[in-house]
N, CA, C and O of each residue as an XYZ file, in Angstrom:
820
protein
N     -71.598     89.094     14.385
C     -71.374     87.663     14.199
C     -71.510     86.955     15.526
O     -71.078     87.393     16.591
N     -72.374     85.429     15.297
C     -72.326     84.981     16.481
C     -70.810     84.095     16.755
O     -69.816     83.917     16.051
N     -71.348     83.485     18.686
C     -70.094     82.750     18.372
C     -69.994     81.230     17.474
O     -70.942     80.483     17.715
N     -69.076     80.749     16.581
C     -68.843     79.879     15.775
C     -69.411     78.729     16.335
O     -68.916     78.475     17.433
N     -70.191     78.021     16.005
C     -70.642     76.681     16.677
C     -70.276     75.223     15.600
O     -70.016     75.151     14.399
N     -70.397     74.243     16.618
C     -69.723     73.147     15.560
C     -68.826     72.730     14.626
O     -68.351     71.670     15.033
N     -68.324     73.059     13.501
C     -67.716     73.020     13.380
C     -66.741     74.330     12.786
O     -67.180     75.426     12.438
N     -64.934     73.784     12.770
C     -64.816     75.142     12.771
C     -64.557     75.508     11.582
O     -63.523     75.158     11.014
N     -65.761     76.517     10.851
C     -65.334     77.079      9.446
C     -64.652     78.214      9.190
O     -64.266     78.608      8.089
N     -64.471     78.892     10.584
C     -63.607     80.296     10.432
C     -62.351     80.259     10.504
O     -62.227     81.230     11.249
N     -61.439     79.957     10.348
C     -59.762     79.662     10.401
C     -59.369     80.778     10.438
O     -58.348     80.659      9.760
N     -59.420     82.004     10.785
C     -58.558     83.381     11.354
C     -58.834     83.266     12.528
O     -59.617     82.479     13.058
N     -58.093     84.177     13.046
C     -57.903     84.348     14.689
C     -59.237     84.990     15.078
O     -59.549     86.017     14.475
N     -60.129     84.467     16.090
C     -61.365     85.371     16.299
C     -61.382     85.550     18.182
O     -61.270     84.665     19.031
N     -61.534     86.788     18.325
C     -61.763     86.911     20.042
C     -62.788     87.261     20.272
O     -63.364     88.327     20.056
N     -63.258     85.787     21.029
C     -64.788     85.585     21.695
C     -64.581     86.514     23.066
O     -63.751     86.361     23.961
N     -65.642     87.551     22.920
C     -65.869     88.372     24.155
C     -67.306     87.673     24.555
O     -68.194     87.431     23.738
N     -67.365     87.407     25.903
C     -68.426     87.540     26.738
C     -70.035     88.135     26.379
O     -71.060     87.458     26.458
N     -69.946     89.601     25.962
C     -70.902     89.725     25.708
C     -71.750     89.649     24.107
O     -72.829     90.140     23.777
N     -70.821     88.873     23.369
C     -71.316     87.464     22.149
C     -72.256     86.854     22.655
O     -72.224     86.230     23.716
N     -73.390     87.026     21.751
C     -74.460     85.941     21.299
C     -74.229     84.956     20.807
O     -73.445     84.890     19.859
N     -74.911     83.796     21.363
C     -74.804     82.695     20.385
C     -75.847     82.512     19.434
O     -75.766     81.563     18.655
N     -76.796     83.276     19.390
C     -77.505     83.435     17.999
C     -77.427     84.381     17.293
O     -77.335     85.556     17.651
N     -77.459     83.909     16.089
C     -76.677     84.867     14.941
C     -78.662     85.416     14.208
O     -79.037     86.556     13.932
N     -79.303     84.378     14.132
C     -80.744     84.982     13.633
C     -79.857     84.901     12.181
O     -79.775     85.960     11.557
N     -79.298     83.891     11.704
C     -78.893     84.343      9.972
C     -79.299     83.022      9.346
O     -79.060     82.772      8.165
N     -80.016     82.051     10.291
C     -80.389     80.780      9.268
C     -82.005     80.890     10.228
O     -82.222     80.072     11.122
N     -82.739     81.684      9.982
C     -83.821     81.995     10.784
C     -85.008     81.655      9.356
O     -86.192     81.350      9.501
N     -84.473     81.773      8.384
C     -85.397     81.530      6.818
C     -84.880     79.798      6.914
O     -85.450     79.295      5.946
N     -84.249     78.921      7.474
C     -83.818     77.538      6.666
C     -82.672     77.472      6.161
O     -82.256     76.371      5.800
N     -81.906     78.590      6.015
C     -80.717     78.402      5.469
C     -79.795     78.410      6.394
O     -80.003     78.595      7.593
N     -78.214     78.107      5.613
C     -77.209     77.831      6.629
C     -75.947     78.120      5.618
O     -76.173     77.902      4.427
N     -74.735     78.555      5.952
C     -73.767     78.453      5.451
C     -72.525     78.164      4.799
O     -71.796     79.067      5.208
N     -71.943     77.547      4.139
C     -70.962     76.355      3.824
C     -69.599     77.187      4.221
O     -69.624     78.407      4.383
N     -68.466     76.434      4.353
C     -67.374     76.942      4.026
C     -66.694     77.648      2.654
O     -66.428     76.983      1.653
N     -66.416     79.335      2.780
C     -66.977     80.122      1.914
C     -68.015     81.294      2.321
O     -67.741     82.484      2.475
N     -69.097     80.753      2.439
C     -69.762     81.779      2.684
C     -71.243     81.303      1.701
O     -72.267     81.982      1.772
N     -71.161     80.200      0.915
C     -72.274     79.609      0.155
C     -73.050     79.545      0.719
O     -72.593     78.808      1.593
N     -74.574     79.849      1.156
C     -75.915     79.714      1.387
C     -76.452     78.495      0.823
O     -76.255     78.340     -0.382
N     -77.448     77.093      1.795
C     -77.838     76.280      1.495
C     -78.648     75.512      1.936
O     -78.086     74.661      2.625
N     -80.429     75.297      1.845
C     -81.126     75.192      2.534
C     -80.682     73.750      3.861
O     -80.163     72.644      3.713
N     -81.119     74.376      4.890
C     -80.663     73.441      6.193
C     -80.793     72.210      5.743
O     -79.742     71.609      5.966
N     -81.720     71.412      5.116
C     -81.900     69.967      4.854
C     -81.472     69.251      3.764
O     -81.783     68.096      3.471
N     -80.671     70.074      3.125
C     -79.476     69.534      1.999
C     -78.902     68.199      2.240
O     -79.062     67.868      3.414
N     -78.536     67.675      1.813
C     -77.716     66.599      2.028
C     -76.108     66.475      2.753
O     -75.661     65.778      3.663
N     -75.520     67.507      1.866
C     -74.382     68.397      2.391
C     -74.633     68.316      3.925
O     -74.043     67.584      4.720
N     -75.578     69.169      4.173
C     -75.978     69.125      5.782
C     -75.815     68.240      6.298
O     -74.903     68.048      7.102
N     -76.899     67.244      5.879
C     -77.015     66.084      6.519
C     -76.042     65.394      6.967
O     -75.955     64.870      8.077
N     -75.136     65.380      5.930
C     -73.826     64.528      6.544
C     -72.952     65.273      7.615
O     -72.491     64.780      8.645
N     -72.814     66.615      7.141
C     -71.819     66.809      8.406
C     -72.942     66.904      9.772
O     -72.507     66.786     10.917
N     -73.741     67.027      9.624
C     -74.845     66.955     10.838
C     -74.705     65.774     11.514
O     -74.397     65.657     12.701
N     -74.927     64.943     10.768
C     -74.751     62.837     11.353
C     -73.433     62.791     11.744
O     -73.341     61.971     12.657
N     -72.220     63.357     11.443
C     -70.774     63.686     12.131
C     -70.985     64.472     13.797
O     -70.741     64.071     14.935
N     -71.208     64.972     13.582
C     -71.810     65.783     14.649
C     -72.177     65.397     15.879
O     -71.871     65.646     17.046
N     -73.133     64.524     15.112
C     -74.606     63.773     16.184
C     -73.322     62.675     16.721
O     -73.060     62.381     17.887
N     -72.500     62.096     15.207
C     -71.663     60.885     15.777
C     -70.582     61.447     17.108
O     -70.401     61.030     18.252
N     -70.043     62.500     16.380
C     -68.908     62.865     17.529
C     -69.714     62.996     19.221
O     -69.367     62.377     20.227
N     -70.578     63.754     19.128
C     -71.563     63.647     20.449
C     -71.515     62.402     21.093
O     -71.244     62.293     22.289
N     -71.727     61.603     20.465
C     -72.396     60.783     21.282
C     -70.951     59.320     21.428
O     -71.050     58.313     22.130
N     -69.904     59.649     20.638
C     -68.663     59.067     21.171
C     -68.402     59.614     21.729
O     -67.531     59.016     22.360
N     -68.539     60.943     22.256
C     -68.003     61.269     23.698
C     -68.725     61.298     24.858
O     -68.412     62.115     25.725
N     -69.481     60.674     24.994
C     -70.145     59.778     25.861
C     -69.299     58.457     26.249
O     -69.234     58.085     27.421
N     -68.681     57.799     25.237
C     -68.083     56.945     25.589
C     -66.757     56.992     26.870
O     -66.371     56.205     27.734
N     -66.342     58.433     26.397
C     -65.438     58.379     27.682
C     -65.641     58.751     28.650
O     -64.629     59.146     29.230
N     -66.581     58.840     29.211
C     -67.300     59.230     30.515
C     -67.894     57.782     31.391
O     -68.736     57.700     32.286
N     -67.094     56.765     30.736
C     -66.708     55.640     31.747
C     -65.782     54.880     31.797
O     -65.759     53.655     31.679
N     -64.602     55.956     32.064
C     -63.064     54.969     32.864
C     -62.823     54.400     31.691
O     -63.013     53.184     31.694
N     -62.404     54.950     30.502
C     -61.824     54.046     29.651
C     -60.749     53.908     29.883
O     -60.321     54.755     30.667
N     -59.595     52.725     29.339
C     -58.396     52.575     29.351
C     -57.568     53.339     28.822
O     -57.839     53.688     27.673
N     -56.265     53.876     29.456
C     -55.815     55.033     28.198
C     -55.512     55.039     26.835
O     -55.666     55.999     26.080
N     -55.056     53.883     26.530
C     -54.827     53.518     25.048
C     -56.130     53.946     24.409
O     -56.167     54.704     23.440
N     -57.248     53.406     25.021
C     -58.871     53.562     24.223
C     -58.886     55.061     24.519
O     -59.044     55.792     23.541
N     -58.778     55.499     25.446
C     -59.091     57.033     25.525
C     -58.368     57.676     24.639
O     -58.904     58.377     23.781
N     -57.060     57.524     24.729
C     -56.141     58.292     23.231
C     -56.753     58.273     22.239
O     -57.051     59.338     21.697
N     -57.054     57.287     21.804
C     -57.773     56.449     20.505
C     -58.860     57.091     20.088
O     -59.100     57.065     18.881
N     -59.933     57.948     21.169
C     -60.909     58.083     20.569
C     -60.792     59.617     21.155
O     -61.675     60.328     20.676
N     -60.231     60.060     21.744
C     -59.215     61.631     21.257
C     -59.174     62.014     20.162
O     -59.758     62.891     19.524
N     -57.956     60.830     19.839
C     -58.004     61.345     18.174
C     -59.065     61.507     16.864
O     -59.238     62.293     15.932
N     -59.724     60.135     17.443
C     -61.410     60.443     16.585
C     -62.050     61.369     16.542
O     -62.730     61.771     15.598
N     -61.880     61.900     17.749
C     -62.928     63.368     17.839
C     -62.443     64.614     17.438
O     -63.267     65.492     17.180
N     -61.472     64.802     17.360
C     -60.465     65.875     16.798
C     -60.465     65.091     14.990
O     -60.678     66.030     14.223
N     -60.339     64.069     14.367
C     -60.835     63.530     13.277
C     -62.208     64.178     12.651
O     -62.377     64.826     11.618
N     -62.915     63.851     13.441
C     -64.689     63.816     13.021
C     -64.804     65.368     12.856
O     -65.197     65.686     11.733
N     -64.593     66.248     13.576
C     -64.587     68.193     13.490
C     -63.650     68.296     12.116
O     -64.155     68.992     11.235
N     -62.113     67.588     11.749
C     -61.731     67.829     10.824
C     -63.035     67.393      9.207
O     -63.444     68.054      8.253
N     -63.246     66.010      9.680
C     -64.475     65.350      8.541
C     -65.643     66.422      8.323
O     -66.044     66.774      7.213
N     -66.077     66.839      9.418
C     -67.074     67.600      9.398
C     -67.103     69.042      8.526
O     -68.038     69.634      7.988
N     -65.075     69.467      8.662
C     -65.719     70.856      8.192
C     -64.877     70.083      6.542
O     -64.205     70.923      5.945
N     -64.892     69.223      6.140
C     -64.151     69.141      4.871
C     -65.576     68.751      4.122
O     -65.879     68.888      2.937
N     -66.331     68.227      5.204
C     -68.012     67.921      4.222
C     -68.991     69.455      4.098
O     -70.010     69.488      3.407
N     -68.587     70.422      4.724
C     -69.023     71.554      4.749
C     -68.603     72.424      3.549
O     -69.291     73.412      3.291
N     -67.498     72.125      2.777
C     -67.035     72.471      1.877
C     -67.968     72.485      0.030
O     -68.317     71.557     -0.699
N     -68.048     73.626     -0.080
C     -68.952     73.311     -1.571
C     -68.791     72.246     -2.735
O     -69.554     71.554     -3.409
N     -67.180     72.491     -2.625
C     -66.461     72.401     -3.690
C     -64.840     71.369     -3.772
O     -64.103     71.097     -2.824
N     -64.739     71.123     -4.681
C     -63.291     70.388     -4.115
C     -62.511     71.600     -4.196
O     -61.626     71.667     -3.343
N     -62.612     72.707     -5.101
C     -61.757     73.992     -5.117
C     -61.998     74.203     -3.425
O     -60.971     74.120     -2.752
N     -63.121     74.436     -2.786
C     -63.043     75.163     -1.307
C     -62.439     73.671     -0.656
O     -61.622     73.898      0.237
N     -62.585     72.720     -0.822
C     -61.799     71.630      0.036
C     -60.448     71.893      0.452
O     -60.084     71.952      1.627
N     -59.403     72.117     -1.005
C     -57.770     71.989     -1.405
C     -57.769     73.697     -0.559
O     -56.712     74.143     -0.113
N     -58.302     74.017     -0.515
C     -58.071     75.381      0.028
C     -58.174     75.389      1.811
O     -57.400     75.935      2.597
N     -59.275     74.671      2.072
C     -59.242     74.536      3.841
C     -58.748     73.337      3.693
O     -59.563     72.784      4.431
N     -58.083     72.495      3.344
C     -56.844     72.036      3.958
C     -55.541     71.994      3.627
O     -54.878     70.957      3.628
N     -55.073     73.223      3.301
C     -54.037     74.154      3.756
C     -54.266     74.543      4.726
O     -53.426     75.411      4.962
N     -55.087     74.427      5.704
C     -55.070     74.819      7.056
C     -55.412     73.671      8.069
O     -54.896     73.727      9.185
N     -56.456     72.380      7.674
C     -56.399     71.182      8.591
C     -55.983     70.317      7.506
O     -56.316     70.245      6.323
N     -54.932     69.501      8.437
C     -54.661     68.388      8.142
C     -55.533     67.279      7.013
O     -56.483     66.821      7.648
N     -55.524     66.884      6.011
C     -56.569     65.679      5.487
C     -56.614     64.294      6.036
O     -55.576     63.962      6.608
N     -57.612     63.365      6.000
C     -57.855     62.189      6.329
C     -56.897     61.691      5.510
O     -57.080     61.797      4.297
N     -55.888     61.156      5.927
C     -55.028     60.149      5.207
C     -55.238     58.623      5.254
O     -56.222     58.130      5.805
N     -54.062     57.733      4.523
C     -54.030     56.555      4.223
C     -54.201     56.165      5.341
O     -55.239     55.611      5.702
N     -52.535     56.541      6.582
C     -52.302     56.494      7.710
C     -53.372     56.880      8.729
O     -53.238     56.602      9.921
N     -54.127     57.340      8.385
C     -55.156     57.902      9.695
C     -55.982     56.182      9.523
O     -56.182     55.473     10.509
N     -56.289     55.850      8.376
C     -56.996     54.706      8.453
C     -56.435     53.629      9.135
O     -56.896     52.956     10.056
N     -55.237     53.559      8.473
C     -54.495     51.873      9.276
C     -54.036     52.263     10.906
O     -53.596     51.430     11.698
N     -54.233     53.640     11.189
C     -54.229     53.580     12.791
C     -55.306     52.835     12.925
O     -55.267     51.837     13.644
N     -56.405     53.189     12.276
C     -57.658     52.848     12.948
C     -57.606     51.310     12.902
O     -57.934     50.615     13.864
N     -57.140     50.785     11.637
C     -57.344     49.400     11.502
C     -56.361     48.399     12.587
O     -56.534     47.220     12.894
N     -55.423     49.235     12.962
C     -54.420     49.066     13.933
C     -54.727     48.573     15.395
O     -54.209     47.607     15.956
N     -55.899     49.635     16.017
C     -56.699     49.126     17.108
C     -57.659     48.497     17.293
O     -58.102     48.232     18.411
N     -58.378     47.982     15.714
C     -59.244     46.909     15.510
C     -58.432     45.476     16.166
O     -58.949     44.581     16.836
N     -57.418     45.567     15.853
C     -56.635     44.297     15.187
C     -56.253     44.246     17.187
O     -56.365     43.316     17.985
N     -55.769     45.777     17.388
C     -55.512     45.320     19.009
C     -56.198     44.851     19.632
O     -55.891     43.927     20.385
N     -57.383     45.349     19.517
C     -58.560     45.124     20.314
C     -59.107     43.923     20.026
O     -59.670     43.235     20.878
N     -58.961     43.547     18.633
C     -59.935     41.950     18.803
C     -58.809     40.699     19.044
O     -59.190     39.529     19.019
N     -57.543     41.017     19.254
C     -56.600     40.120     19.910
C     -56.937     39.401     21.027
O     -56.668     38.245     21.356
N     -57.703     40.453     21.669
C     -57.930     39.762     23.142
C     -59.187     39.698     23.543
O     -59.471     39.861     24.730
N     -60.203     39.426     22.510
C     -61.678     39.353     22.345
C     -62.011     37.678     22.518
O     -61.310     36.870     21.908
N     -63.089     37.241     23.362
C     -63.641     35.846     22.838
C     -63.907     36.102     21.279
O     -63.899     37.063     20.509
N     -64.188     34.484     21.220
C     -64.850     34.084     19.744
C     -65.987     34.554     19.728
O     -66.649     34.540     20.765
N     -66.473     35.061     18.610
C     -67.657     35.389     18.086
C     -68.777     34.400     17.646
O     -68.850     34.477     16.420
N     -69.629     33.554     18.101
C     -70.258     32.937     18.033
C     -71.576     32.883     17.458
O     -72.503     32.074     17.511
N     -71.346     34.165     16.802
C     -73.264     34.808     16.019
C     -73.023     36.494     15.943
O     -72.230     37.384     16.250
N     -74.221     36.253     15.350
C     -74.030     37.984     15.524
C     -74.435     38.312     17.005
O     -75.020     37.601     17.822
N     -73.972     39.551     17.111
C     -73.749     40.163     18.906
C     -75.302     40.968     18.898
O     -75.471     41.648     17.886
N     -76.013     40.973     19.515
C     -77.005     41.511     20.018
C     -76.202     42.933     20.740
O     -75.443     42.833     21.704
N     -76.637     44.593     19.876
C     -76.484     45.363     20.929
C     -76.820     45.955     22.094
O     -77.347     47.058     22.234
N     -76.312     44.734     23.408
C     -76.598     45.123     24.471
C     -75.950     44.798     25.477
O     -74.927     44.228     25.098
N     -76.019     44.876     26.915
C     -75.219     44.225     27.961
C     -74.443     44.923     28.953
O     -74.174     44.351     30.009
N     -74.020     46.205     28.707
C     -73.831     47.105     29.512
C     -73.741     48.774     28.813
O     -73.625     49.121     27.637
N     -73.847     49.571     30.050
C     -73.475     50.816     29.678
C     -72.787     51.093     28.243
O     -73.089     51.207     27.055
N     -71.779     51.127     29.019
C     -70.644     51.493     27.843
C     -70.723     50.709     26.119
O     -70.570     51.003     24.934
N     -71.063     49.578     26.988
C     -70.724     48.674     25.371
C     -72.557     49.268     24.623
O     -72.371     49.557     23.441
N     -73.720     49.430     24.925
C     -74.659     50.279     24.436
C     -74.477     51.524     23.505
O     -75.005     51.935     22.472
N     -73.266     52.023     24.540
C     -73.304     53.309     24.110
C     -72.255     53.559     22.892
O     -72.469     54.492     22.118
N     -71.325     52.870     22.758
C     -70.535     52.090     21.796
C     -71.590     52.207     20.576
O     -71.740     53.071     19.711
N     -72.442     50.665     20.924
C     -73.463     50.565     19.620
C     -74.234     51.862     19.206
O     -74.399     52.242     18.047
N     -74.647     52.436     20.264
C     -75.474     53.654     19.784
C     -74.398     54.272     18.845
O     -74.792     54.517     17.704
N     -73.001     54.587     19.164
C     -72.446     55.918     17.966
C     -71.762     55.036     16.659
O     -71.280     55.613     15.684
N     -71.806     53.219     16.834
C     -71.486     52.556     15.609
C     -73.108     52.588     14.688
O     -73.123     52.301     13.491
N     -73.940     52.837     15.175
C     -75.559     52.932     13.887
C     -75.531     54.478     13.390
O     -75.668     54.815     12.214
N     -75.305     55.477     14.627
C     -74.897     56.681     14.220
C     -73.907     56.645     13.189
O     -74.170     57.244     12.146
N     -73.111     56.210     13.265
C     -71.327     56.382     12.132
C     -71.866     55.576     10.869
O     -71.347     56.053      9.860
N     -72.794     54.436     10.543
C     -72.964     53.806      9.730
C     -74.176     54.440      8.976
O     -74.370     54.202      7.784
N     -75.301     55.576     10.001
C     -76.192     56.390      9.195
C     -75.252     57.376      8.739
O     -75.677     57.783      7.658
N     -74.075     58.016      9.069
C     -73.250     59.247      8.449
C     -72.208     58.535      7.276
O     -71.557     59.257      6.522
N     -72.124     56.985      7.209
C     -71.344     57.089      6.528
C     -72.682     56.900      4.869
O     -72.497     57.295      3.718
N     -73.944     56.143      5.477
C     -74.649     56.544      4.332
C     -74.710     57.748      3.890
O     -74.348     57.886      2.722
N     -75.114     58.838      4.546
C     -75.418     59.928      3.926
C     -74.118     60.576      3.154
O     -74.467     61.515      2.438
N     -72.995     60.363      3.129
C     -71.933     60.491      2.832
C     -72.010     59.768      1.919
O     -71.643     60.324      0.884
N     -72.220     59.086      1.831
C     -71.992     58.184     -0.098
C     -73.183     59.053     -0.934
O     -72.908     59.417     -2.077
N     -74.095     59.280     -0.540
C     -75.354     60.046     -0.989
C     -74.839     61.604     -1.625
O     -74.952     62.120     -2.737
N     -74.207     62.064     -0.294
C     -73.224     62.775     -1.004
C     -72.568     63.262     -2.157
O     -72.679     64.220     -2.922
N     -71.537     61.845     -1.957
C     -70.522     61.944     -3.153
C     -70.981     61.707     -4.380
O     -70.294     61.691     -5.402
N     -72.342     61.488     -4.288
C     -72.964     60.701     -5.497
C     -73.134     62.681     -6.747
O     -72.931     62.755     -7.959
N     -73.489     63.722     -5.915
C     -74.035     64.807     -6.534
C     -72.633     65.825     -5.945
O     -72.656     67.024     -6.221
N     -71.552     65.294     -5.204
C     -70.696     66.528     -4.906
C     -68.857     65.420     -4.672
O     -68.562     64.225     -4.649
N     -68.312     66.373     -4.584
C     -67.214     66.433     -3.914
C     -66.667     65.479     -2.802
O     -66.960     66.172     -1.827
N     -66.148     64.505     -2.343
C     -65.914     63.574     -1.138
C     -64.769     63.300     -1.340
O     -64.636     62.666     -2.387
N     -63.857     63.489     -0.810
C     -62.483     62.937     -0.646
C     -62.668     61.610     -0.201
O     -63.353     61.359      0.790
N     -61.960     60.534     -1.036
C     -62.648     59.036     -0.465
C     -62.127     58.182      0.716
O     -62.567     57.104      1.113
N     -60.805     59.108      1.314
C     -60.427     58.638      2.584
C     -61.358     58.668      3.264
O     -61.562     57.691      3.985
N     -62.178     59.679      3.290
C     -63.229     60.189      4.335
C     -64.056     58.844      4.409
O     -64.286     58.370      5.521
N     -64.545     58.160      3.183
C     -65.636     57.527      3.536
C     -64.725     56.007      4.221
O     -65.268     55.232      5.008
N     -63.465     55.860      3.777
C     -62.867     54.669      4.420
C     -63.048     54.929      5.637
O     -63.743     54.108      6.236
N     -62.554     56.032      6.380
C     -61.956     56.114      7.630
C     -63.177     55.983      8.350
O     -63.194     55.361      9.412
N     -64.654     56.744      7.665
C     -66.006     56.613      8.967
C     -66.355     54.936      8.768
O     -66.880     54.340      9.709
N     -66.070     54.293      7.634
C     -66.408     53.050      7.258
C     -65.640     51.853      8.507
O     -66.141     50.926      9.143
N     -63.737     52.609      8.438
C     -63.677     51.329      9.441
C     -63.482     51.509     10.975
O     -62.927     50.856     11.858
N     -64.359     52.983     10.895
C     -64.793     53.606     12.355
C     -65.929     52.879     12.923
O     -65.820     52.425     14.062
N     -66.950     52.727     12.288
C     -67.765     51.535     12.594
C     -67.825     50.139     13.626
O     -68.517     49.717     14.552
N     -66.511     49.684     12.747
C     -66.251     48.511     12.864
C     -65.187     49.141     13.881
O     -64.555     48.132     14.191
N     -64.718     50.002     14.453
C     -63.651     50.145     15.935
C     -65.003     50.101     16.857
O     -65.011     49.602     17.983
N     -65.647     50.433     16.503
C     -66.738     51.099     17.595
C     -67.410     49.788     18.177
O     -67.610     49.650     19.384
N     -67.787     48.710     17.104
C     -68.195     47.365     17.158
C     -67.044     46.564     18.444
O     -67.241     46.022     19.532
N     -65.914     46.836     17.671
C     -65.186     45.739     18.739
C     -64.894     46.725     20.043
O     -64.499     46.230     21.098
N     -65.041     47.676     19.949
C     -64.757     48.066     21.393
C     -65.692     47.898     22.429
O     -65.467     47.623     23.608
N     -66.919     48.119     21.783
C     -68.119     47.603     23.029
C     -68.172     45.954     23.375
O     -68.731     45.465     24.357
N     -67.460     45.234     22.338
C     -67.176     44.185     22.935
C     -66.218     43.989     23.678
O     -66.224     42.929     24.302
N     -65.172     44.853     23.850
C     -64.482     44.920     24.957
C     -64.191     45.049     26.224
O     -63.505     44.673     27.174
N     -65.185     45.896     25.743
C     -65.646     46.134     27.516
C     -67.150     45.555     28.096
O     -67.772     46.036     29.043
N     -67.403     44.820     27.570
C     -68.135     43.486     27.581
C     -67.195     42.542     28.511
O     -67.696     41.833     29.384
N     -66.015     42.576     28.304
C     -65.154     41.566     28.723
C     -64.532     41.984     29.488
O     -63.967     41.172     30.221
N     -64.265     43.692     29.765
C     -63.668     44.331     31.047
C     -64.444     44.388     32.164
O     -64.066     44.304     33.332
N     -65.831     44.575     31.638
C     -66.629     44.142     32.512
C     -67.317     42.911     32.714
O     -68.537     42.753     32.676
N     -66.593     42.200     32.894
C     -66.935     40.347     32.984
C     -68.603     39.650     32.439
O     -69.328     38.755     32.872
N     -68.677     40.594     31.312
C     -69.828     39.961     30.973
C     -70.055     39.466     29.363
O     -69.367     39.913     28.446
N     -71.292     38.326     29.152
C     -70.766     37.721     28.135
C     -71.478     38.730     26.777
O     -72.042     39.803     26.991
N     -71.340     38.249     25.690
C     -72.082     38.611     24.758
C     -73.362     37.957     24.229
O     -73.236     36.783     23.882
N     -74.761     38.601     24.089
C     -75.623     37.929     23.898
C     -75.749     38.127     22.362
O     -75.652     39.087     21.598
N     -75.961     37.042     22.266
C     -75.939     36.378     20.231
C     -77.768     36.306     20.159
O     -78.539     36.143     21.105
N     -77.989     36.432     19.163
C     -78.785     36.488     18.165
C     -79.500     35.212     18.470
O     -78.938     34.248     17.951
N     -80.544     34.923     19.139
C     -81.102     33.511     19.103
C     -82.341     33.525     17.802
O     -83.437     34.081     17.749
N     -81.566     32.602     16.769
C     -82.634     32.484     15.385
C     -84.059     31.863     15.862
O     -85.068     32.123     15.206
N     -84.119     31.077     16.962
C     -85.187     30.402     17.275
C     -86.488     31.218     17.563
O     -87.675     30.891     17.571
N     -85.620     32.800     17.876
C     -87.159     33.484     19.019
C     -88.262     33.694     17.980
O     -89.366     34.114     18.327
């Protein structure tokens, strides 16, 4: 066995020795594994979504690799330790294999959401007015913001796509839904930590 990558579907105790491969050569035909042990060609849909989780968590952690504030850094701590939980509950075949791995992680709750909606509400307290729609651009951080809010809004499509032929616990799709919209006001935040304005949408060009 190789070592476990992405997310974590093995929940027993496993000791990674050194001389572990990280290629396993067991999805070398297209296939890939679910939680369980289900076989399922790589470009499934299933995939897809926890894949776009993935891509999302990546690339929010980028975000903290510029001096965020600690409140925001906590904040998106917890997201990322969130998104690995989302990830392996979309890896799941079944709602039977769902109720079963989480007896071991935590589920997306009510409460996980209204945190989130919690630091919307902080964060746009101390936001200028919105004057148009925001053009994503203007600095680093607030870019990189937008980059993992189009990411989170392509995973939360493929996730309805999803639920349409399987299994979705529907917190899941709230919580990436008003993840979005944290991700939105935070790059406008630091728009404003970094003393710069927001460029709006000129209908004229």
């Amino acid at each position: 066995m190789g070592i476990p990558r992405g997310f974590p579907f093995f929940m027993g105790k496993i000791q990674i020795h050194t001389t572990m491969k990280i290629y396993t050569k067991t999805g070398d035909k297209g296939t890939t594994s679910l939680v369980g042990g289900t076989r399922i060609e790589k470009d499934d849909i299933r995939i897809e979504a926890y894949g776009t989780i993935d891509e999302l968590n990546s690339n929010i952690g980028m975000i903290r690799n510029f001096g965020l504030e600690k409140a925001d850094d906590d904040t998106i701590n917890i997201i990322q330790n969130k998104l690995f939980s989302i990830g392996s509950f979309l890896a799941t075949p079944d709602e039977e294999a769902y109720e079963k791995i989480t007896a071991k992680i935590r589920k997306i709750s009510e409460e996980d959401i209204n945190n989130v909606e919690k630091e919307i509400d902080r964060i746009s307290e101390n936001l200028p007015p919105q004057k148009g729609f925001v053009l994503p651009t203007g600095c680093e951080i607030t870019s990189w913001c937008n980059i993992s809010r189009t990411i989170c809004r392509r995973a939360e499509r493929r996730i309805v796509s999803l639920s349409k032929i399987g299994f979705v616990d529907k917190n899941i799709m709230l919580y990436i839904n008003r993840l979005s919209d944290y991700l939105f006001v935070l790059g406008r935040k630091y728009m404003a930590v970094n003393k710069k304005e927001d460029f709006f949408w000129d209908l004229n060009c």
